[in-house]
C-alpha positions as CSV (number, residue, x, y, z in Angstrom):
1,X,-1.1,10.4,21.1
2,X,1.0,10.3,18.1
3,X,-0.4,7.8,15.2
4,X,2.6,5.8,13.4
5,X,0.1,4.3,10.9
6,X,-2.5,1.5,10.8
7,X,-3.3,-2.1,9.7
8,X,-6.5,-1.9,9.0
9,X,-8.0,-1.2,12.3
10,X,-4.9,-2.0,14.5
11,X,-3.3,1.7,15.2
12,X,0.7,2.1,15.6
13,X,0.8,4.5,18.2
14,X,3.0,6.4,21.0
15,X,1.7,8.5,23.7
16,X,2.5,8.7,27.2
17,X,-0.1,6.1,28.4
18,X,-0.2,3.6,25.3
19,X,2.6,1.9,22.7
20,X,2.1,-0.1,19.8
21,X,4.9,0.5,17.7
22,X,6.4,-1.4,14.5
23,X,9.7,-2.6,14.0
24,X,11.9,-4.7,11.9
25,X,9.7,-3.4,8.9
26,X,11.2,-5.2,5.5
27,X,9.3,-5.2,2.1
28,X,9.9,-7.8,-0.4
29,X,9.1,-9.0,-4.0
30,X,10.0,-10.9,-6.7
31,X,9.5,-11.4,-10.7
32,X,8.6,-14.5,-12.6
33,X,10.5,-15.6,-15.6
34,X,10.0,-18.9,-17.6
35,X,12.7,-20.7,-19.7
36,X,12.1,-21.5,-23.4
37,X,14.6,-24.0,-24.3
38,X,15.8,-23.9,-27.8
39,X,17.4,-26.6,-29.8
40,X,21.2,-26.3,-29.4
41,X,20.7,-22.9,-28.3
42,X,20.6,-21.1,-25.5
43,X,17.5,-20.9,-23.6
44,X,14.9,-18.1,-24.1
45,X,14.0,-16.0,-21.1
46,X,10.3,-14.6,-20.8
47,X,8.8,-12.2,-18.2
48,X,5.8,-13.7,-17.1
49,X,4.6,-11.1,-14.4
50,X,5.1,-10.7,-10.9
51,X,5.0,-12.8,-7.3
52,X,2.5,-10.7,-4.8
53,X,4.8,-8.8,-2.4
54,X,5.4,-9.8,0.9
55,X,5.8,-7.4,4.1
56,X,7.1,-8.3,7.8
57,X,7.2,-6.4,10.9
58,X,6.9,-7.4,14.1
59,X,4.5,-5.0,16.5
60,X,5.2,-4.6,20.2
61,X,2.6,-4.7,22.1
62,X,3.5,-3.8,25.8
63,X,0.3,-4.6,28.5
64,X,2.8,-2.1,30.7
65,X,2.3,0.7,28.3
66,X,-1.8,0.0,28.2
67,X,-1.9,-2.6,25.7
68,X,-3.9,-6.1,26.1
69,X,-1.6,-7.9,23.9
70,X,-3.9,-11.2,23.8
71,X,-6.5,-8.8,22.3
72,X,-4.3,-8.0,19.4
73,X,-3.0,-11.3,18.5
74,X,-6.3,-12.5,18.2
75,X,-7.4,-10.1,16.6
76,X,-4.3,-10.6,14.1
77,X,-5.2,-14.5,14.4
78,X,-8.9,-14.0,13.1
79,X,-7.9,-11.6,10.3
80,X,-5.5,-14.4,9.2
81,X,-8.4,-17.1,9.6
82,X,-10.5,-15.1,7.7
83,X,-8.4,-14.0,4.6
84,X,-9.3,-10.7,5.5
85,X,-7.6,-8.0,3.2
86,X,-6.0,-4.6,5.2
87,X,-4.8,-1.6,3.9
88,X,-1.5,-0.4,5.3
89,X,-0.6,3.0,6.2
90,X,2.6,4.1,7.6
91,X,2.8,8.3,8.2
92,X,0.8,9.6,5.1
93,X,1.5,7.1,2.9
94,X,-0.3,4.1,1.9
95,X,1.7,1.0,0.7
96,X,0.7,-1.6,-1.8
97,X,-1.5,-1.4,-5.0
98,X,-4.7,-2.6,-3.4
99,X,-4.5,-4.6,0.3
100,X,-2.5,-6.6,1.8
101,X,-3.5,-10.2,4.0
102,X,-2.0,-11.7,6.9
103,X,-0.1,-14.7,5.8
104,X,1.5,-16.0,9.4
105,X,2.1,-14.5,12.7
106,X,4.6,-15.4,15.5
107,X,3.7,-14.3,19.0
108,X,6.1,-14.5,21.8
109,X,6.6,-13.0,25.2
């Protein structure tokens, strides 16, 4: 079995007998600035730090391909209830500067 990476404790994986692979991956982020307005002037801009990132993928999950795909989504579903925070690791590397939570989740079939 060949390991993609991992959310936490959900495994990307490919073998013969099981898939759980990630797709559509995207990684976002985005800077805060505020305006200082100055008298008949142009307005000042100041960096005021950063927005938390924001990651999407979607996961199939594939009961053909020995997967209980209800299992996952609720697994996904109670991390999200309960704020959980999960590293993510894709091949050797890990992304983010500490962890990353579950936001939202779509399911569809």
């Amino acid at each position: 079995m060949a390991i993609i990476g991992c959310l936490g404790d959900i495994a990307f994986t490919v073998s013969a007998s099981t898939m759980r692979v990630l797709n559509n991956f995207q990684w976002s982020g985005t800077a805060k600035y505020a305006v200082h307005q100055r008298h008949l002037g142009r307005g000042l801009v100041e960096f005021t730090g950063v927005d938390p990132d924001q990651i999407s993928f979607d996961i199939t999950l594939l009961a053909q391909l020995g997967v209980e795909p209800i299992r996952e989504i609720e697994k996904i579903q109670k991390y999200k209830e309960q704020g959980k925070t999960l590293p993510l690791t894709l091949g050797t590397k890990v992304y983010g500067k500490y962890r990353w939570v579950i936001t939202g989740h779509t399911a569809k079939a």
